[in-house]
N, C-alpha and C positions, 0 to 999 in steps of 0.2 A: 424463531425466538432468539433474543439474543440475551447476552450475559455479561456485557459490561458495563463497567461503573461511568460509564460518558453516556450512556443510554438517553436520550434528549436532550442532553449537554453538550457545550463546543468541549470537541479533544481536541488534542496536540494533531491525528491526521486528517480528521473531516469527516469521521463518518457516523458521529454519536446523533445527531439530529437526523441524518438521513435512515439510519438504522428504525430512528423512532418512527418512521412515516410508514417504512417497509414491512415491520417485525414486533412480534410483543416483546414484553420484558422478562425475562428470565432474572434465575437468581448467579449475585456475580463469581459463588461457589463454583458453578461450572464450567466457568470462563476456559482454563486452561485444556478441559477435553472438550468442548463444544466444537461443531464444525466448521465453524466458522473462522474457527483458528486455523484450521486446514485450507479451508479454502481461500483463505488472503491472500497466501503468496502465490497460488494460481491465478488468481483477478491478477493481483498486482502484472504477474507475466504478462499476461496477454494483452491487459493496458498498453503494455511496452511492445508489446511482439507483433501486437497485430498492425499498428502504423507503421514499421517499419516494414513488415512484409510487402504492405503495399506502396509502401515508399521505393524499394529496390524493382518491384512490379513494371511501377511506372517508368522507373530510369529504365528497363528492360526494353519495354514497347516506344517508349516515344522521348530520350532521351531530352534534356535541359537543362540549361546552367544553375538553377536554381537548384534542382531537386537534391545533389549531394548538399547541397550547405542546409537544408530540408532533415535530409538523413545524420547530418553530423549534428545537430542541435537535437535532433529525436535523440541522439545517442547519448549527450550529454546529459539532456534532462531525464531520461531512463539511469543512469550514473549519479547522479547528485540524488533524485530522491533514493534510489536504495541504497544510497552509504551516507554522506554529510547528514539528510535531510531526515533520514529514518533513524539515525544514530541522536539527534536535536529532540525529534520525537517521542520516541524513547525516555529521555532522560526526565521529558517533564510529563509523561503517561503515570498513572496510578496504580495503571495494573502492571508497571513491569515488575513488579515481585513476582507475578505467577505467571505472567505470559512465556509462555517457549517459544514465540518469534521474537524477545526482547533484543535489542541489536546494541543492550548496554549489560555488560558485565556487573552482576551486582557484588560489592565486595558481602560476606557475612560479618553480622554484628560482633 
């Protein structure tokens, strides 16, 4: 089940339409304990962790001039979306009032 307010909608990261195909709708009350909030920045890691692992893998076994320019764009684009990209995101999300992964400081009213 999920619980946010993009639930079959485009958000700001991509995953309100795909959520709908995968999950029912919950209420967006329990957005901020749901596990789903837990488990984002785990996806998000391994996203990132597991091409590289097997990027370095490869440069291990069977070296190529390619493969670091390979590994240094994984790195980059692992770097831009969890700071520039996820901070852009953020700012135009709905729910960063109650998200505790928000990566934009809210001031109070």
């Amino acid at each position: 089940m999920t619980f946010c307010y993009y639930y079959g909608k485009r958000c700001p990261i991509g995953w309100g339409k795909l959520a709908a195909l995968m999950f029912k709708q919950g209420s967006m009350e329990r957005f901020g304990t749901s596990i789903g909030v837990k488990l984002a920045p785990m996806t998000y890691g391994l996203l990132s962790m597991i091409p590289l692992g097997f990027c370095i893998a490869a440069m291990v076994q069977d070296f190529e001039v390619a493969q670091p320019v390979v590994l240094v764009l994984l790195l980059a684009m692992s770097a831009y979306s969890g700071t520039i990209s996820r901070k852009k995101s953020c700012v135009n999300c709905k729910m960063r009032l109650i998200c505790p992964g928000c990566a934009v400081k809210v001031k109070p009213s």
